[in-house]
N, CA and C atoms as a LAMMPS dump frame, in Angstrom:
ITEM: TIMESTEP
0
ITEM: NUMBER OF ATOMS
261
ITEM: BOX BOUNDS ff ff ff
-5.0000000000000000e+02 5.0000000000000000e+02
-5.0000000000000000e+02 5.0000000000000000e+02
-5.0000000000000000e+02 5.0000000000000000e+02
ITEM: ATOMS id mol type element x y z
1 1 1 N 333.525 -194.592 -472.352
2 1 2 C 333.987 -195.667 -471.498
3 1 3 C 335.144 -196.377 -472.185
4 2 1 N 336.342 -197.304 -471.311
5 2 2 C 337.082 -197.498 -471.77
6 2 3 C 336.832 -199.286 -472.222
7 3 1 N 337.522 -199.528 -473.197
8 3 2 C 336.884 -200.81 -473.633
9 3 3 C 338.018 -202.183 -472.61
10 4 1 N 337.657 -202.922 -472.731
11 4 2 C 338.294 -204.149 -471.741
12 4 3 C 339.634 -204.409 -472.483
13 5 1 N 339.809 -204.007 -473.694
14 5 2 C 341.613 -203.827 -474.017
15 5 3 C 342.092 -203.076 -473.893
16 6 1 N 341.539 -201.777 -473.103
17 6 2 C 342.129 -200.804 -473.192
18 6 3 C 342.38 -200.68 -471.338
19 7 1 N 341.454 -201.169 -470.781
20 7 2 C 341.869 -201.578 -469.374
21 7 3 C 343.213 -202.339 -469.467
22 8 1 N 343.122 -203.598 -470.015
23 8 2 C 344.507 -204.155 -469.913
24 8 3 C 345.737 -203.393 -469.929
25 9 1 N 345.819 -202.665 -470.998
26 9 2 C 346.898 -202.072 -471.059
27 9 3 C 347.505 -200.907 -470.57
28 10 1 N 346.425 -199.993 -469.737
29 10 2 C 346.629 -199.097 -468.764
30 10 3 C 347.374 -200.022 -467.606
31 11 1 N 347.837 -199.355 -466.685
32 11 2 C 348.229 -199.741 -465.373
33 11 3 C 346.788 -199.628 -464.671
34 12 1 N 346.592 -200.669 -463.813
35 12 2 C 345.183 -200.337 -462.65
36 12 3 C 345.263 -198.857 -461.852
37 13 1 N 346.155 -197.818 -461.446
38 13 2 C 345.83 -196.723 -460.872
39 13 3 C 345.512 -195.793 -461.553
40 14 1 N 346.098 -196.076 -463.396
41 14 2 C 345.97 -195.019 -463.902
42 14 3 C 344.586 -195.049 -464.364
43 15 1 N 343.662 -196.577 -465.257
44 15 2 C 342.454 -196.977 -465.144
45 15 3 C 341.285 -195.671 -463.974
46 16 1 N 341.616 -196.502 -463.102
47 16 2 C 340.92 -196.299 -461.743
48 16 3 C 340.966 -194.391 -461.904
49 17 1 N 341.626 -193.526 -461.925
50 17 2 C 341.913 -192.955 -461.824
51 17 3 C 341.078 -191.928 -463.16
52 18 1 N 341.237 -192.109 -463.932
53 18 2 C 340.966 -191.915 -465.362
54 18 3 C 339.17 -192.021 -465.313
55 19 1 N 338.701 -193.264 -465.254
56 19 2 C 337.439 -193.422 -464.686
57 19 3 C 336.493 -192.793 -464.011
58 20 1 N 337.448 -192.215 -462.726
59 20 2 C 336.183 -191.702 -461.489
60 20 3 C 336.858 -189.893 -461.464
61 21 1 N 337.513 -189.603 -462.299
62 21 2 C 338.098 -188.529 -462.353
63 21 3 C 336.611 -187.206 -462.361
64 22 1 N 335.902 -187.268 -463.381
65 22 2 C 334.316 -186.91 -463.644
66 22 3 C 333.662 -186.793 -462.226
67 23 1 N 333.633 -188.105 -461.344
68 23 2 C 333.159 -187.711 -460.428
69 23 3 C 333.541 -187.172 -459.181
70 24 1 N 334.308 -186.44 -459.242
71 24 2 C 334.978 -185.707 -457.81
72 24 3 C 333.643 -184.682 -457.054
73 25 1 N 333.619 -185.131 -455.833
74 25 2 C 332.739 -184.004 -455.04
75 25 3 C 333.281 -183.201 -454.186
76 26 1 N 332.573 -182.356 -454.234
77 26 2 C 333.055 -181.071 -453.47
78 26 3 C 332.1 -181.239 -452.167
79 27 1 N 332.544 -181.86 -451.44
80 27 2 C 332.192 -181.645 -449.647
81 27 3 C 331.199 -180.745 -449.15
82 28 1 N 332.328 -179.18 -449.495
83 28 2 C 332.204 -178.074 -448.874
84 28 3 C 330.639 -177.644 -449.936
85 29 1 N 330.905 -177.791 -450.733
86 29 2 C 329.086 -177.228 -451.658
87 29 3 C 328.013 -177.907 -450.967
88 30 1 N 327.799 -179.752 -451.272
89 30 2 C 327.092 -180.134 -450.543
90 30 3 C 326.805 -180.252 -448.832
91 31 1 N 327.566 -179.077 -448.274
92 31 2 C 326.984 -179.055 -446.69
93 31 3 C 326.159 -177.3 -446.735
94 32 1 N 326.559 -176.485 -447.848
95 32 2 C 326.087 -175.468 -448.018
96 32 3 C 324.683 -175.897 -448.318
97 33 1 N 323.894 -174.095 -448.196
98 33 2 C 322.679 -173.952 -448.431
99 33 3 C 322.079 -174.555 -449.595
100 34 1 N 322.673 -173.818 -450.697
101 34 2 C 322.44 -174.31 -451.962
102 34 3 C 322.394 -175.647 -452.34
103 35 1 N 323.685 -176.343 -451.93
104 35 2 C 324.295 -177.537 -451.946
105 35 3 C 322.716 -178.512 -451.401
106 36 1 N 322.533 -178.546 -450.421
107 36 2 C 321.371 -179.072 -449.962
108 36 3 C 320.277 -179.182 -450.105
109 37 1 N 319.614 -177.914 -450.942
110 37 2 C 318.323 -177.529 -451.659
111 37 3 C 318.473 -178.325 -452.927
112 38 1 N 320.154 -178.19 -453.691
113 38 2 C 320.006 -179.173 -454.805
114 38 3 C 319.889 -180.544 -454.496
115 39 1 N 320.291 -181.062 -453.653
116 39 2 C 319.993 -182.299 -453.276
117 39 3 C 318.817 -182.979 -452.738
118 40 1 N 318.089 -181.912 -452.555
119 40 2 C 316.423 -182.5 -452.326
120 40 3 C 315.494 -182.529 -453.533
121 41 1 N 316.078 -181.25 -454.28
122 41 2 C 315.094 -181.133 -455.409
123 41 3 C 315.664 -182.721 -456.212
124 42 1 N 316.947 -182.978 -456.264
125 42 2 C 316.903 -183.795 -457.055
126 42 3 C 316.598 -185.769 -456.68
127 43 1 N 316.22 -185.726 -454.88
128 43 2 C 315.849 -186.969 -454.791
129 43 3 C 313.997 -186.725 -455.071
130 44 1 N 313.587 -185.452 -455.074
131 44 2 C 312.461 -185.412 -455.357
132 44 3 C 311.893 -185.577 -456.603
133 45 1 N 312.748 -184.655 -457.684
134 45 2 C 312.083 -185.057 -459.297
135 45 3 C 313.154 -186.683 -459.072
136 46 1 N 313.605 -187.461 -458.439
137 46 2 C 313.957 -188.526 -459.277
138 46 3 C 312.767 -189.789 -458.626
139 47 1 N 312.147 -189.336 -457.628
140 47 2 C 311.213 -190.151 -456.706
141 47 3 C 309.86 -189.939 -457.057
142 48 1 N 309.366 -189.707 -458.183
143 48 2 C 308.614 -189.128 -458.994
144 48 3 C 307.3 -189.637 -458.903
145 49 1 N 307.419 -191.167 -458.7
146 49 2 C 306.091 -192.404 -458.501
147 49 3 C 305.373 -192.647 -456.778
148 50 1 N 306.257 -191.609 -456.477
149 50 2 C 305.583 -191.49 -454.928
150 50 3 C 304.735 -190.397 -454.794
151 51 1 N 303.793 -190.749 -454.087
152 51 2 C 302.756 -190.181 -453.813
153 51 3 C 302.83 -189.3 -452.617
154 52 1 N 303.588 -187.92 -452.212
155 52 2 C 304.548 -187.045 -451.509
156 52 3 C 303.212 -186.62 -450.836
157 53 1 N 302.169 -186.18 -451.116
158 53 2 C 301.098 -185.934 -449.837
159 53 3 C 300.531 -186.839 -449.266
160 54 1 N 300.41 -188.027 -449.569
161 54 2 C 300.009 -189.468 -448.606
162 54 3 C 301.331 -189.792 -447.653
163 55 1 N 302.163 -189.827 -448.456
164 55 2 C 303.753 -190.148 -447.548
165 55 3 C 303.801 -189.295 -446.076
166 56 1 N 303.656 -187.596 -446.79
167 56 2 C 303.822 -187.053 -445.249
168 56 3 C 302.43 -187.493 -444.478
169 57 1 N 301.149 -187.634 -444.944
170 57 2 C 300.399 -187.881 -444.425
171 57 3 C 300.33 -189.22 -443.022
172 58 1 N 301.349 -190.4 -443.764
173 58 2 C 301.313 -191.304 -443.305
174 58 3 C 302.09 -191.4 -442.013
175 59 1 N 303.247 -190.051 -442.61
176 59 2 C 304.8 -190.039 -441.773
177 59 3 C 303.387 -189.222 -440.155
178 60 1 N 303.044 -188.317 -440.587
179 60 2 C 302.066 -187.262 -439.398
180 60 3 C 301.217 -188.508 -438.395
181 61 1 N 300.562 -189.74 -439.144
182 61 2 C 299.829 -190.364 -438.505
183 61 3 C 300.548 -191.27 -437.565
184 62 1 N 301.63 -192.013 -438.257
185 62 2 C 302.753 -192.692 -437.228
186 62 3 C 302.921 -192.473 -435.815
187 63 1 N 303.654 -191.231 -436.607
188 63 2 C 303.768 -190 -435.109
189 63 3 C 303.371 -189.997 -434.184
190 64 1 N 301.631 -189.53 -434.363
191 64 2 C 300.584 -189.226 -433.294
192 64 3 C 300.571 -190.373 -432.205
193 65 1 N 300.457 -191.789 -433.32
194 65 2 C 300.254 -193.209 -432.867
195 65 3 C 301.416 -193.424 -432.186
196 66 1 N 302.352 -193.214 -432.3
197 66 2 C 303.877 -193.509 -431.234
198 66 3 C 303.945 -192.653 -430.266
199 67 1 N 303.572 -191.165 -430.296
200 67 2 C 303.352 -190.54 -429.267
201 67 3 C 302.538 -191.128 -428.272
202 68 1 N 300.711 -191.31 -428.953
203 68 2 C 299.768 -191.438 -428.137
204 68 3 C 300.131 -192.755 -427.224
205 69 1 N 300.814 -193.972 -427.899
206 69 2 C 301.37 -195.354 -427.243
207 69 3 C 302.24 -194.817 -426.455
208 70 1 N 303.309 -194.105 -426.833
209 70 2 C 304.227 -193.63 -425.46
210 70 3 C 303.554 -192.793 -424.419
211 71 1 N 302.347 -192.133 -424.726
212 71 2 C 301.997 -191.309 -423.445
213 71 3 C 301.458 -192.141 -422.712
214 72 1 N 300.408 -193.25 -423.236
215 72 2 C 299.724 -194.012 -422.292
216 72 3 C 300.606 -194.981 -421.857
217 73 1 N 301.884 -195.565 -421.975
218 73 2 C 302.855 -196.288 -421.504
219 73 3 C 303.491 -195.389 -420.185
220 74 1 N 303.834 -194.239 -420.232
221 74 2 C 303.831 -193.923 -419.205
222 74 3 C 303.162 -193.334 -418.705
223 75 1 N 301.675 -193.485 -418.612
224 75 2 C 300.704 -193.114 -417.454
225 75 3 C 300.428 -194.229 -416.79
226 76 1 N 300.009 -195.604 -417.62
227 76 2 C 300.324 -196.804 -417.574
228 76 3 C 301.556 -197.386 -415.925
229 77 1 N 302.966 -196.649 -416.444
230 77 2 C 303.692 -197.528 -415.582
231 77 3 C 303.814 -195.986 -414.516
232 78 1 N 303.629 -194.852 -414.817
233 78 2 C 304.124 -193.84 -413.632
234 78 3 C 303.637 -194.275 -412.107
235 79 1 N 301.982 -194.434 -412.344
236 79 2 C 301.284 -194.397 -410.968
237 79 3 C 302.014 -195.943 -410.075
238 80 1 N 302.211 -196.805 -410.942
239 80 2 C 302.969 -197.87 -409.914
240 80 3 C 304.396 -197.549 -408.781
241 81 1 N 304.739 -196.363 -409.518
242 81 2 C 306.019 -195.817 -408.849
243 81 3 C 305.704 -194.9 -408.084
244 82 1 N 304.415 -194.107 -408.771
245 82 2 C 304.257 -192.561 -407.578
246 82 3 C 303.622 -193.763 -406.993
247 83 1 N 302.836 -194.481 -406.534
248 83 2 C 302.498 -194.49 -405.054
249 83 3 C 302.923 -195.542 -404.197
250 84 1 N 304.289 -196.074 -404.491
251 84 2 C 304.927 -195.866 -403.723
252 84 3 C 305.747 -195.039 -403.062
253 85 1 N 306.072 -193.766 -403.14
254 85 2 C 306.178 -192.682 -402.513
255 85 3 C 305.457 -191.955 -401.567
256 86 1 N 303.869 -192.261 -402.061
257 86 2 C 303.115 -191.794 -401.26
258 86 3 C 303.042 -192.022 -399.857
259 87 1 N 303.047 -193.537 -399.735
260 87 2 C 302.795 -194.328 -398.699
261 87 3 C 304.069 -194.404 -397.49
């Protein structure tokens, strides 16, 4: 790292520049296959204190419960509309 006198005396683009140079990404890798597999493995070993079979567990139960509320919401409001048609 560069020390705070040594910022001064750079110009700010060359600083800036010099700095984030290390981190350049490549786009085109991370939309690839590979690219993407590395990027899970690594929010996974870095998410380490989570408990990954309760999580999906919890994510599966949500679900059911937002489904089962949306199905009975519209069984709930359908029949007010079918029968007026009927009639």
């Amino acid at each position: 790292m560069l020390s705070a006198r040594d910022r001064r005396d750079r110009h700010p683009e060359e600083g800036v520049v010099a700095e984030l140079q290390g981190f350049a990404v490549d786009k085109a890798f991370l939309t690839s296959h590979k690219g993407i597999l590395l990027e899970t493995e690594l929010y996974y070993q870095r998410f380490d204190r989570i408990n990954w079979p309760c999580l999906v567990f919890g994510i599966i139960l949500v679900s059911i419960f937002a489904y089962d509320a949306f199905k009975i919401y519209r069984t709930e409001m359908a029949p007010g509309a079918s029968q007026g048609d009927q009639q």
